[in-house]
N, C-alpha and C positions, 0 to 999 in steps of 0.2 A: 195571371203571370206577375213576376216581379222583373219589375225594370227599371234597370238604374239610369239616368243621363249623365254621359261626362263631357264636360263642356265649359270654356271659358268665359261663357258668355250668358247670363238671362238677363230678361227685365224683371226688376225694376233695379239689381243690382251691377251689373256692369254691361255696356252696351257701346260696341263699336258700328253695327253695323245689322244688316238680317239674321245672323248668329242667335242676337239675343232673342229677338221676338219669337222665332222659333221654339229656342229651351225658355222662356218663359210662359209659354201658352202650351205646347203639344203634352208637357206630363201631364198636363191638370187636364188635359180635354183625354185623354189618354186613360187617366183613374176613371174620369167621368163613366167611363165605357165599363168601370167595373175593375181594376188591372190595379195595380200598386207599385207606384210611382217615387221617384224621390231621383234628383238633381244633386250634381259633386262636382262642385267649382272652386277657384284660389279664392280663397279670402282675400282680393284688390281692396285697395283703402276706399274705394268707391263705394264698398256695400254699407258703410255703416253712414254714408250719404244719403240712400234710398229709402228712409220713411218708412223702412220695413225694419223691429224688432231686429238684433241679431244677439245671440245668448251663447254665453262661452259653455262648452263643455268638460268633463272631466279625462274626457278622453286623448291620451295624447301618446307617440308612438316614434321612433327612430328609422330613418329610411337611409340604408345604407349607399351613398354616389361613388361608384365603384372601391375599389380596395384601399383608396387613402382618403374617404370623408365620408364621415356620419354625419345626418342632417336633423334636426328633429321637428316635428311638426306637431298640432294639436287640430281639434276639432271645432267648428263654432257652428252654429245652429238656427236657421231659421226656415220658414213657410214662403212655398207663393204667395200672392193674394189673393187666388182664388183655388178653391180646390182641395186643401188643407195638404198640399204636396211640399215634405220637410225637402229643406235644402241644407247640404252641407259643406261647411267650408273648408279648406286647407290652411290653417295656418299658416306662415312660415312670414314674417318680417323681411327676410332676407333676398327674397325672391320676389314678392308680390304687394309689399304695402312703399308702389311709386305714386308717382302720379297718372302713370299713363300702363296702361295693358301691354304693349306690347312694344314698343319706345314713346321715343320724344320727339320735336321738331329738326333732330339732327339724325334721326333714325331709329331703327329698330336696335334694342338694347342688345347689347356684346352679348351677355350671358344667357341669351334665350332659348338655347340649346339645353343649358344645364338648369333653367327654370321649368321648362316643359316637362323634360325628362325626371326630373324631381315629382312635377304633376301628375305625371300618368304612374310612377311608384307610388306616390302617397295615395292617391285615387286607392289604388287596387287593396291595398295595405287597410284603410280606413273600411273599406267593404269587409273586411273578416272583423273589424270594431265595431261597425255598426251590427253584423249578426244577421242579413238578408244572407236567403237561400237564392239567391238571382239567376233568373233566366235567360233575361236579356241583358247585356251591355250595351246600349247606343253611345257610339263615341262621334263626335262631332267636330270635323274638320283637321287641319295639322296637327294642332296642338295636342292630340289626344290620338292622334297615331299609332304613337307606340303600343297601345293598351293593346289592341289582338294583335301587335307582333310578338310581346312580352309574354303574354298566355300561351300563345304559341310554340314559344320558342322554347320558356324554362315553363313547363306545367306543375311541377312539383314545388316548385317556386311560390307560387300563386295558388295552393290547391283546393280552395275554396272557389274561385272560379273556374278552375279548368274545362267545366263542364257549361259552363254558359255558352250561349249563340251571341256573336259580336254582327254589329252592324255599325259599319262606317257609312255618316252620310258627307258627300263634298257638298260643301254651299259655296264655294268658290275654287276652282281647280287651279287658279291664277298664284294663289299662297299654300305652298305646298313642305315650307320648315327643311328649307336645305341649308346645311352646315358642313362645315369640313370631317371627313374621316375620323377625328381624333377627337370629337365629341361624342360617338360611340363609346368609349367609356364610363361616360356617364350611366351608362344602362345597367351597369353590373354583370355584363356578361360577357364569356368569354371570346374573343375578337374569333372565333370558328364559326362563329353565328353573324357574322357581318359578312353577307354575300347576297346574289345579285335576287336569291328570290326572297326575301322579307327587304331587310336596311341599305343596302348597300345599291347608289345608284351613281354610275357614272363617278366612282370612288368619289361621292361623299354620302353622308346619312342623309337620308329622306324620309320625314317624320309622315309624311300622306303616301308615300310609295308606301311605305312599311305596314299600313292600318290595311290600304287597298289589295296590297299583295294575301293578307292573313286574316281578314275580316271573314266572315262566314255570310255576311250580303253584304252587298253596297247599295245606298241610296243617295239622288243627287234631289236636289228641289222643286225639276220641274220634269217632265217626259222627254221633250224636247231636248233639251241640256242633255240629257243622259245620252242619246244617242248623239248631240254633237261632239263629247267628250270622250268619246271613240273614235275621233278623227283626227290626223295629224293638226288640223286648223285650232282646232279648239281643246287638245287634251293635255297640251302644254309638255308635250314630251313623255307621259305617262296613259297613251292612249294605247300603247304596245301593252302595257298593263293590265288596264281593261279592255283590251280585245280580247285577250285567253280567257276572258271569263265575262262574254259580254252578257251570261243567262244569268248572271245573279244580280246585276244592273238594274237597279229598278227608280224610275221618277217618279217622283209625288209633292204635287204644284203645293207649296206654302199655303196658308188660310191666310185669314184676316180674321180679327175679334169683333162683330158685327153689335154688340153690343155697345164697344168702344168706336167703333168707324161707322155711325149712325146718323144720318145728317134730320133726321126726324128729332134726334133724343140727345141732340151733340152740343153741350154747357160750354163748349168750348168756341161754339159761333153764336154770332149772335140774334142771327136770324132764321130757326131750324126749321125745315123742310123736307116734304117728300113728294113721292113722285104725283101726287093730284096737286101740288101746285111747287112743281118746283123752278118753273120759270120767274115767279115773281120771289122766289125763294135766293134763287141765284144770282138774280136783279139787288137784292138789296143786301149783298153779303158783299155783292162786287164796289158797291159804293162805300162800305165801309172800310173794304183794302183800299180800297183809293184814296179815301180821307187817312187812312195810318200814315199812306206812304206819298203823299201831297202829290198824286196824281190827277189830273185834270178830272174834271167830275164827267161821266157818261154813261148812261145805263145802256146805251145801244152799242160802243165801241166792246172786239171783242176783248179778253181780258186773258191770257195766255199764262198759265203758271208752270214754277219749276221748282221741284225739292229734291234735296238729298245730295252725295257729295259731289265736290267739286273736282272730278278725275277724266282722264284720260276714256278708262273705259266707258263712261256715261257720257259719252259724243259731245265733249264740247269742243272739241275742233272743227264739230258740225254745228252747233246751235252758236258759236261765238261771231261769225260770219255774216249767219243769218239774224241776229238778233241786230247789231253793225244797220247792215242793210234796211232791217223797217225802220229802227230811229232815225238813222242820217236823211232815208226816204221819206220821212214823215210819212210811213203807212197807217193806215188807221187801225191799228191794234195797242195796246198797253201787254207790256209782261211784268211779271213780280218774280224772285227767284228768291228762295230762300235753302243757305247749302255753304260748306265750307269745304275748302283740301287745299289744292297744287296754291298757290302763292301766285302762282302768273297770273291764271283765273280769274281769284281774288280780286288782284291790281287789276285787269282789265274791265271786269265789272265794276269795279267801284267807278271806276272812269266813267264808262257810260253813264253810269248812276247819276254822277254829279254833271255831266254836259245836258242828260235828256231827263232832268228830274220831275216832267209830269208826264212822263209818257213809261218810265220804267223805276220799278223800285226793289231795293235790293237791300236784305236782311244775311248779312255774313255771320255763322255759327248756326245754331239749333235751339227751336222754339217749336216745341210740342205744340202748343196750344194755335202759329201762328200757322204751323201746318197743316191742320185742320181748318183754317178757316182760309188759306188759297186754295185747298182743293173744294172748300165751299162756292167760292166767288170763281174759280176760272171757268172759262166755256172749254179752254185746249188745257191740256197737260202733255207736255211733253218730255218723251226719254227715248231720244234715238241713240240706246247703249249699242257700241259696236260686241258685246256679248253682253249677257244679260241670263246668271244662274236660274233664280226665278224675278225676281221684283214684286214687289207689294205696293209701289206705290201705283201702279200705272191699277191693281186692286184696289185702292184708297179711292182711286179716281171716277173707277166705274161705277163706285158705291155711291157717290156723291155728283156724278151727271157734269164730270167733265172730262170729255170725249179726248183718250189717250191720241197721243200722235206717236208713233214707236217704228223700231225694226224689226223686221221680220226674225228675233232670232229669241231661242230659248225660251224663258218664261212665259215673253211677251208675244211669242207665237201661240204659247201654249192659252194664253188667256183672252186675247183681245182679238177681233176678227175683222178683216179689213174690209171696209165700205166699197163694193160696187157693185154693178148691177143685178148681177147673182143673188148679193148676201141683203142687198136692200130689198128685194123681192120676197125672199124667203126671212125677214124678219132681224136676222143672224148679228146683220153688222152691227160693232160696238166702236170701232175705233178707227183706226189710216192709218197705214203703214207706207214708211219710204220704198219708194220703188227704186231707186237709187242711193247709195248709202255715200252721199256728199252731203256740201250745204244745197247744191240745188235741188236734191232729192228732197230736202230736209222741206225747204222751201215750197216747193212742189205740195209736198202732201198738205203743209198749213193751207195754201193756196186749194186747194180742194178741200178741206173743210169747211175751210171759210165760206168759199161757191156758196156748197149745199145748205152751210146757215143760214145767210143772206135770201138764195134765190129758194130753196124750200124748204121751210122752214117745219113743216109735216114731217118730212122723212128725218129730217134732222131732229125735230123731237121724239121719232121712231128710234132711232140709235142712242139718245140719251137713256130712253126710258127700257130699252132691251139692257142695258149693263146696267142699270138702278137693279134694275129686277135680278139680277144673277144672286147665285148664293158661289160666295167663294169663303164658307166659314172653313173655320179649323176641324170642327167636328165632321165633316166630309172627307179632310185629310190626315184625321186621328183616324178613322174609321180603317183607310189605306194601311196605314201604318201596324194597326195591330193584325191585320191581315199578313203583311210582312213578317212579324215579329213571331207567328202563329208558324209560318213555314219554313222561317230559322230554324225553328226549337227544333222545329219536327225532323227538319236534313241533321242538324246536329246529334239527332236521337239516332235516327236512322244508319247514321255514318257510324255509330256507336262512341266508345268513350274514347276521347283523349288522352 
């Protein structure tokens, strides 16, 4: 098959969030499988940051923003780094060479209604330049919404892909591209076409209603998620949506690149290890964060880490409490956090920071390298997200033997398995889950890990060494996916031609 990805996001060139790691890895594990691949994202000023070749092309084309602007775009051209999967850029200055993807520290940018919608035209537009016969569309998240409403809607339009199978996947149902009524223009089409079953929600445009409504499957990131985002709780208003069509709903849990998240083969710590000795492995990766971050020296205190961002949904109204309580307590744990967002956060962490500076240390922004080495040295990881589409890191964690602390929801259901009698018996458990979704739940479940370290330390090295052992690679969930992609084509054939 030929499959295109349209997406805002890959590694190694622009990267807010799980977006990227996703369209960075799935085309290439995807080709691997045999299939033909290739990625269509904005040219962000960020890509010609990312160490990867980017080479202008000759190809350049005019996308009309409805009846009173022409826009024009060009082509730019580069590879993953693995896989020889081309990627191609949209040019346009005007729209996408900010500093920032999708705003700035004062918000999301005015005009990103008519930046999207410019994307998802040139996207389609640049497919008839490039000259693939494509089968597949994967469009990925808001920003790329419109693409199977736009197929859709005008076929003659687009008629080089009229005939492809579209797959919308949501990686967060939380950012959904809602804008006023009167950004519908920008689509080029005639306002007869803006009603309640493709764009029109609740009279305004809805860039993920619109993909969701007209996609020919949907996919979300984890099983789990998929069925919670059919519920009033978690579907953000758009669960009416996917109820009428909850048979084309399909979850498939994110990978990890096992190559890169290797704590055997990982340049990036500095003490590598695996699971025949990974206690003295853990031991002396944990004394190294402690000398970075002038934490008291202990090879026996536990060592509790956190990565990723600093929000709302990722429970820190729950872990801010409890982190509070062991410093002020002098309990004998150290934590490290490394993670940036809300501004409150921020300020109250740095606080702690500098009152308990050898008992917690604290890294504001993003360090690849430093990331890897807290999931090397922590014994806990914790992410008690009050939702959670899929997560990768509490994945990072399992691979590297330190035992997730989580909520029972989404992803992190899907992946981690909660320690008790049951699951210690039959081998199973990898992690703890709040039984309570407070700071005392939160507290609670640390306080039962801790227990079983402490007082036995057998079964607790049973739980490390069951999540070392797991395979949560991408070629498991490439594998998924072209199975999907197999049953698209096939209902699209089957339904006959648009």
């Amino acid at each position: 098959m030929n499959i295109v990805y349209l997406t805002t996001e890959a590694v190694p060139f622009a990267k807010t969030g799980g977006l990227a790691d996703v369209c960075g890895t799935l085309p290439w594990k995807v080709a691997e499988l045999g299939h033909r691949a290739a990625v269509i994202m904005p040219a962000f000023r960020s890509i010609h940051s990312s160490g990867i070749e980017v080479e202008t092309t000759d190809v350049s084309f005019a996308v009309p923003m409805s009846d009173r602007k022409l826009v024009g775009a060009r082509l730019l051209k580069s590879t993953l780094p693995y896989g020889d999967v081309p990627v191609w850029f949209i040019d346009q200055p005007q729209y996408f060479d900010r500093d920032g993807l999708y705003g700035d520290r004062s918000g999301d940018y005015a005009d990103n209604a008519e930046r999207f919608t410019f994307f998802c035209r040139a996207a389609l537009t640049a497919i008839a330049r490039i000259g693939w016969a494509v089968d597949v569309l994967h469009c990925n998240d808001w920003q790329t919404g419109l693409i199977p409403a736009l197929i859709k809607s005008a076929p003659n339009v687009f008629p080089w892909v009229r005939n492809a199978a579209t797959v919308m996947t949501i990686h967060n149902m939380a950012y959904q591209g809602q804008f006023p009524a009167s950004a519908f223009s920008w689509t080029g089409l005639d306002w007869s076409y803006f009603r309640h079953e493709s764009f029109e929600f609740y009279g305004n445009l809805n860039f993920l209603k619109a993909g969701l409504a007209t996609a020919d499957q949907i996919t979300t990131v984890s099983p789990r998620y998929a069925q919670e985002i059919q519920t009033p709780q978690h579907g953000c208003g758009l669960d009416g949506v996917l109820g009428s069509g909850h048979d084309h709903v399909t979850g498939i849990t994110n990978g990890i690149d096992p190559t890169i998240w290797d704590p055997a083969n990982d340049s990036k710590i500095e003490h590598p290890y695996d699971t025949t000795d990974w206690q003295s492995g853990k031991t002396a990766n944990k004394v190294s964060i402690q000398r970075r971050f002038d934490l008291k020296l202990s090879r026996e205190v536990p060592l509790i880490g956190l990565v990723g961002r600093l929000a709302e949904q990722k429970g820190w109204d729950l872990i801010l409490p409890v982190l509070r309580w062991h410093l002020e307590q002098g309990r004998p744990t150290q934590w490290v956090v490394l993670g940036s967002g809300d501004p409150r956060v921020e300020f109250e962490l740095s606080s702690l920071a500098k009152e308990f500076g050898d008992q917690f240390g604290l890294h504001v922004g993003f360090d690849e390298a430093l990331a890897h080495q807290i999931e090397a040295a922590s014994d806990l990881f914790l992410m008690p997200s009050h939702y959670e589409p899929c997560g990768l890191n509490q994945l990072y964690s399992l691979r590297y033997g330190a035992v997730p602390v989580v909520t029972e929801t989404g992803g992190l259901a899907d992946t981690v398995v909660d320690c008790n009698e049951e699951t210690l018996a039959d081998r199973t458990a990898t992690g703890f889950y709040l039984h309570e979704v407070s700071p005392v739940g939160l507290d609670d479940a640390i306080g039962r890990a801790l227990q079983l370290r402490y007082h036995d330390p057998k079964k607790w090295e049973q739980i490390v060494l069951t999540g070392m052992n797991q395979d949560w690679s991408w070629r498991k969930s490439a594998c998924q996916y072209v199975e999907l992609y197999d049953r698209a084509v096939s209902l699209k054939q089957g339904l006959g031609k648009v």
